[in-house]
C-alpha positions as CSV (number, residue, x, y, z in Angstrom):
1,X,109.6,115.1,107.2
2,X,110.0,119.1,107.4
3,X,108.0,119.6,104.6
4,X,105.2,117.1,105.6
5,X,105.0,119.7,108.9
6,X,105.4,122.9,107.0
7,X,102.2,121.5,104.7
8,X,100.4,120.8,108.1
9,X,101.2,125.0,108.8
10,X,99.8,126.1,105.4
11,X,96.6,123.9,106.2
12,X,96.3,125.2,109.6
13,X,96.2,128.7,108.4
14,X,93.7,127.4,105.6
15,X,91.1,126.1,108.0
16,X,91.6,128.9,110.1
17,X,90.6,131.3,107.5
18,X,87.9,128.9,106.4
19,X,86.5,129.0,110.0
20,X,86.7,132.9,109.8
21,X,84.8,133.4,106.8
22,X,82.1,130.6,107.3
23,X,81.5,131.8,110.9
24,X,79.0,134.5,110.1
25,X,77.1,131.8,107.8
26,X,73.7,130.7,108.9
27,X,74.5,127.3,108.1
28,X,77.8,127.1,110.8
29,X,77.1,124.1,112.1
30,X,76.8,122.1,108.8
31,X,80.4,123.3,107.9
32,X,81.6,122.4,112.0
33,X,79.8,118.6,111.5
34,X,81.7,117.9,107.8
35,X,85.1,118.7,108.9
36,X,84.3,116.9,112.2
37,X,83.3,114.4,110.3
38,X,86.7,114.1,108.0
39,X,88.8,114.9,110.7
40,X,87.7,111.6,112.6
41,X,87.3,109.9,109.6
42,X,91.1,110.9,108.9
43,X,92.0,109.5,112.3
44,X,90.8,106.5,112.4
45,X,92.3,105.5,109.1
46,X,95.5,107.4,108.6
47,X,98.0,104.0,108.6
48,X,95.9,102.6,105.9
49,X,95.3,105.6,103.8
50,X,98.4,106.7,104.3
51,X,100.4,103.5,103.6
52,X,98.1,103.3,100.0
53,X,98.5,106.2,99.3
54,X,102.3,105.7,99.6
55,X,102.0,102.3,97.5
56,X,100.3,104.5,94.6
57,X,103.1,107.4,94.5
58,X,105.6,104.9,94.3
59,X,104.4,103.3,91.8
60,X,103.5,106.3,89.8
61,X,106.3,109.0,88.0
62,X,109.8,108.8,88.8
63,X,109.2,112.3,89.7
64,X,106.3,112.1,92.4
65,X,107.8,108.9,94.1
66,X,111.2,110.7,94.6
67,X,109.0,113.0,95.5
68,X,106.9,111.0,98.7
69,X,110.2,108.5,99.0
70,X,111.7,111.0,101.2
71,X,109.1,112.0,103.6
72,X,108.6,107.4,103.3
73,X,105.7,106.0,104.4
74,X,105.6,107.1,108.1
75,X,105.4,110.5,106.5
76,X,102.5,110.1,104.4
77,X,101.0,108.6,107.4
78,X,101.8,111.4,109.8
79,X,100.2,113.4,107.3
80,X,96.7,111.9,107.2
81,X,97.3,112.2,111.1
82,X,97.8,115.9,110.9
83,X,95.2,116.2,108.5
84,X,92.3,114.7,110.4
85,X,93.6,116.4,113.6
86,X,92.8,119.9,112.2
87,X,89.5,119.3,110.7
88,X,88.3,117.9,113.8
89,X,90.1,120.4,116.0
90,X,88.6,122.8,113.1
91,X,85.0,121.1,113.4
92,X,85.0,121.6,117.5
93,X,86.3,125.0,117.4
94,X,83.5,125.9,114.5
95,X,80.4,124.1,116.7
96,X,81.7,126.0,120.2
97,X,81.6,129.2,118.3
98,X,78.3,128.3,116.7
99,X,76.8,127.8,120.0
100,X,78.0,130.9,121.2
């Protein structure tokens, strides 16, 4: 599960630099809307996408479902979580500075 936060971190600081260079873009606000858009699309449906997308690492190389097996499907699931959480944090952030 450490490494299911620690690639939460790296896409933090990847949306935060995506907010930093899109912000002096005349087009903000169509960035802000799509990544508000994922992020609650993300939320609403991070059990099922998450539990799928465990079902299709596990039944994919020995490799990658070692791989997912030890984050389980929780993981996977906290992940989609995380991952909507940012964008839309990302999208809210991106139409208050747009505003501004």
């Amino acid at each position: 599960m450490r490494w299911v936060i620690a690639l939460l971190v790296v896409l933090a600081v990847w949306m935060s630099l995506m907010l930093y260079v899109s912000r002096p873009l005349p087009d903000g606000k169509l960035f802000a809307g799509f990544f508000l858009v994922i992020g609650i699309t993300n939320v609403f449906f991070c059990k099922t996408t998450g539990r799928e997308f465990f079902a299709r690492t596990q039944a994919s190389r020995p490799s990658v479902a070692r791989f997912w097996a030890r984050a389980g499907e929780k993981g996977s699931q906290v992940l989609f979580l995380g991952i909507g959480i940012i964008f839309a944090v990302a999208g809210c952030a991106a139409i208050i500075v747009g505003s501004a």
